[in-house]
Structures are given as C-alpha cells and as structure tokens.
C-alpha positions in Angstrom: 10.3 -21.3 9.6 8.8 -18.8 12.2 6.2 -15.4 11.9 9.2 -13.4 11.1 9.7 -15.5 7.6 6.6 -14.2 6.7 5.7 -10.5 5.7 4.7 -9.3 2.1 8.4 -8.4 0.7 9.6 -11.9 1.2 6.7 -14.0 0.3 6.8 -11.6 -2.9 10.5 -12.1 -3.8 10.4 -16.2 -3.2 7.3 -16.5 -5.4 8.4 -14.0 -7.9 5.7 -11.4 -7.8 6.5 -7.5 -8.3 4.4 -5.8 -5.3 3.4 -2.5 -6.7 1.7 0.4 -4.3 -1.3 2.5 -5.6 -4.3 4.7 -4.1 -7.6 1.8 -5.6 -8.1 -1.7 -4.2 -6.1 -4.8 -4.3 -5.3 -6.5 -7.5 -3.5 -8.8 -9.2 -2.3 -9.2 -13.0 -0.6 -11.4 -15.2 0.5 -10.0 -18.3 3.7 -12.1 -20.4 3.7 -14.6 -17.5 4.8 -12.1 -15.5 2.9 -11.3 -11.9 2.4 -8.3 -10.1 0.0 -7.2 -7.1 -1.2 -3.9 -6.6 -1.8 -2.8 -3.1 -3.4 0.2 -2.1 -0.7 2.2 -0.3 -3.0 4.4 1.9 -3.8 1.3 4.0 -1.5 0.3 7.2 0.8 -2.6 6.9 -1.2 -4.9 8.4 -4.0 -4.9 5.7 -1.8 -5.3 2.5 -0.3 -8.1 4.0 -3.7 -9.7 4.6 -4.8 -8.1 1.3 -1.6 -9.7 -0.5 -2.2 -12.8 0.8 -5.9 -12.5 -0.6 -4.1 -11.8 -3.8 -1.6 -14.7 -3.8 -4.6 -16.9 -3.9 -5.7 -15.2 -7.2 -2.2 -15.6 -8.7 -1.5 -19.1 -7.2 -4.6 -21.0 -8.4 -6.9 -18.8 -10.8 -6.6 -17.1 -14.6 -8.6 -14.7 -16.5 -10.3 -11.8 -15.5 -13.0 -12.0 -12.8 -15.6 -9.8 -14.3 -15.9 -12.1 -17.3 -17.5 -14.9 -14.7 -20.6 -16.3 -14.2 -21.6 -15.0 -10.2 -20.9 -17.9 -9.0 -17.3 -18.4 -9.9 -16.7 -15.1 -8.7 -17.9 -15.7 -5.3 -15.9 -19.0 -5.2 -12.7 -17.9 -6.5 -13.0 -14.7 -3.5 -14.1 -17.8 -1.1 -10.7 -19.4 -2.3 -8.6 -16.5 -1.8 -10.2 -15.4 1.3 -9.3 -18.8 2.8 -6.0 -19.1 1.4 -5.2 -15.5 2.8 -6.1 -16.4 6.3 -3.6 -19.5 5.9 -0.9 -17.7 4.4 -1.0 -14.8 6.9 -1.0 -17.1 9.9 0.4 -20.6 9.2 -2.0 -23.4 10.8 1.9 -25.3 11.7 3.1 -22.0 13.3 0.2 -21.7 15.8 0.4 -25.5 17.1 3.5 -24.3 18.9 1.6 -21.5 20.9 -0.7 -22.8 24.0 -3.2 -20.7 24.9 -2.9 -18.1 22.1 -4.8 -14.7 22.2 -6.0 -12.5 19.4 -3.5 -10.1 20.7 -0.6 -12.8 20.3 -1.3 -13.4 17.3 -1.4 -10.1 15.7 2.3 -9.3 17.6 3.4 -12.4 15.9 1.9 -12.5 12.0 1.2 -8.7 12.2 -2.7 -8.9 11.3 -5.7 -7.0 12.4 -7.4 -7.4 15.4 -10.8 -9.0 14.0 -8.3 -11.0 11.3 -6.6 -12.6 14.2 -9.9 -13.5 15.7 -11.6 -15.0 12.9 -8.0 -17.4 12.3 -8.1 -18.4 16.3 -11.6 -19.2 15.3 -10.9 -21.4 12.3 -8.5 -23.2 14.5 -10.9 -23.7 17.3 -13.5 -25.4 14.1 -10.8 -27.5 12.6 -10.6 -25.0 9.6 -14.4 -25.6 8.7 -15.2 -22.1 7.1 -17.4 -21.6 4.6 -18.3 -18.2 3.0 -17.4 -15.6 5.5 -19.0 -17.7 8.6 -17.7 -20.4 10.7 -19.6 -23.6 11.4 -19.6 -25.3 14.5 
C-alpha cells in the first residue's frame, strides 16, 4: 500500500460509504445501516479528504447524534475523529519509509494542507502524544 491507495473515492467505496457533495459543513449519517458523508463541495480537494477522514472516525466508532451529548462527549468524540483523521490521511507506516520528510513532501504525497502536514510531521516527531488540538513534548 502507498499515498496513491489513499484519496476519498477509494477509502469511500472499500468501506462502503456514499460521499455526497453539498454547500454546509461536513457530516455524516447513518440512516437503515446505510452511511453517507456529506462534504462541502466549495472546499478544495485537499480539505474534504482531511474533512472525510474526520468523518470516517464518526462513522467508524460513534452512534447517535452529537447534539444530544453531554459537552464532554462531544468534545471527545471530535478529539477522536480529529486524531483518527490525521492517521487516516497520512498513514504513520507510510512515513517510516521517508528520511528526512518535509511538510512540503508530505502534502505532494497524501495531498493535505500545508499546516495539516505540519501538525502530522509533528505527531511523528512526539511519538503520536496529542491531546486536544496541542502536542505535548
């Protein structure tokens, strides 16, 4: 497996999920066992695939509808996603083969933002120890 396995049509067809575009935010829904995530079409490439990966997280591991939960939850299930999104997006196995690899790298290879790319390289660098939005050495 390599970058180029990755991308939001493929990781949507082996998982099963209907990818829908529309002008709101990211979303995703389960209705008859059925899954489908909503991407706002507006946005470049690179963003609905880190915003679909965000989403695969919600699909992959939680149920129900967020605004129903406590805070708390809510802020750990985005945690969860948030994290899982970075993985999905850029593979921790697929970077191990790289030496020496630059934000600028990385974005030619998983097709991610700038500052997305960064804050992976940075997880890396930490050993994946990432908790709310900031690293910690």
């Amino acid at each position: 497996m390599n970058p180029s396995d990755l991308g939001v049509e493929k990781i949507a067809e082996a998982l099963q999920i209907k990818v829908h575009l529309w002008e709101f935010g990211s979303e995703a829904v389960c209705k008859n066992d059925k899954y489908k995530i909503f991407l706002n079409g507006q946005k470049n490439e690179m963003i609905q695939w880190q915003e679909f990966a965000h989403e695969v997280a919600h699909v992959m591991w939680h149920v129900g509808r967020q605004e129903l939960l406590p805070l708390s939850f809510f802020e750990l299930q985005e945690w969860q996603a948030t994290y899982f999104g970075y993985h999905l997006c850029i593979p921790t196995f697929m970077v191990e083969d790289y030496t020496r690899i630059t934000p600028y790298k990385v974005m030619e290879l998983f097709n991610v933002e700038y500052s997305f790319a960064c804050k992976r390289i940075e997880m890396l660098k930490n050993k994946d120890v990432y908790y709310g939005g900031e690293l910690l050495d």
